[in-house]
N, C-alpha and C positions, 0 to 999 in steps of 0.2 A: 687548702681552699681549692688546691686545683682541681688535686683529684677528685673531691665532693665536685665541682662542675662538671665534670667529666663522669664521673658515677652516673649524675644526673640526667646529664645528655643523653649517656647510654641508655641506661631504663627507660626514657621519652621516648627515644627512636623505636626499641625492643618492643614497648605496647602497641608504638602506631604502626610497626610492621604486622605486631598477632593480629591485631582488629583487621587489618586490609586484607592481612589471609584468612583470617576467618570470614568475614563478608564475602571474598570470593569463593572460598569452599564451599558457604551454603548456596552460591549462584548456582552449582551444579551437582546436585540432591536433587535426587531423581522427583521429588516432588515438586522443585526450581523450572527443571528441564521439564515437566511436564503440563505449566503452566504457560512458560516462553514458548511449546510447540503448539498447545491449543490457543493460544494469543496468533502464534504467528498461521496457524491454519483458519483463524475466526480471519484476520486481516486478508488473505488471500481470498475468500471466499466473497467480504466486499469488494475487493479490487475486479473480480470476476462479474460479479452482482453488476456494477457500475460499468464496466465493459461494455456487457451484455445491454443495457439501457441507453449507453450512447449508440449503438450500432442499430439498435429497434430507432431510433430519433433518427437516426443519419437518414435508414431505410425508406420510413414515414417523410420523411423530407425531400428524398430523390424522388419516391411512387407520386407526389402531387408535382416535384417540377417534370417528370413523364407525362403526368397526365394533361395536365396546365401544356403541354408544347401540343401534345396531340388535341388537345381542342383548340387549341389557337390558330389554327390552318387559315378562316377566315370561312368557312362554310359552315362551323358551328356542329359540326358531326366529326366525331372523335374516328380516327384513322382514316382521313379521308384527305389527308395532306400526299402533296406530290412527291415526298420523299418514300416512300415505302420500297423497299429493296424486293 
């Protein structure tokens, strides 16, 4: 009885070790690796995309608080305030 437990055991472990190395060996087959590069070059491309539209927001938001100070002088004419260098 033992050894059939033990037989048993072994062959159990033996499969769930092939399946784990075969599911990682097809992780890197060149048509694996070529999926995970164009995924992770699509992902880079919006990280860039998303960048590029905060910095256009940030810009658009500094050019009216520029513009909003220089009409605020108090004469109503844009660069007509006493700070000018």
């Amino acid at each position: 009885m033992r050894r059939l437990f033990w037989a048993a055991l072994g062959a159990t472990a033996g499969i769930l070790i092939v399946r784990k190395l075969t599911s990682t060996a097809r992780g890197f087959t060149p048509a694996a690796l070529s999926e995970q590069l164009s995924q992770s070059i699509a992902g880079l491309g919006d990280s860039i995309r998303d960048f590029a539209d905060d910095i256009r927001a940030a810009m658009a938001e500094r050019e009216e608080e520029l513009m909003a100070a220089l009409a605020d002088d108090g004469t109503g004419r844009p660069g007509a305030g006493g700070n000018s260098r």
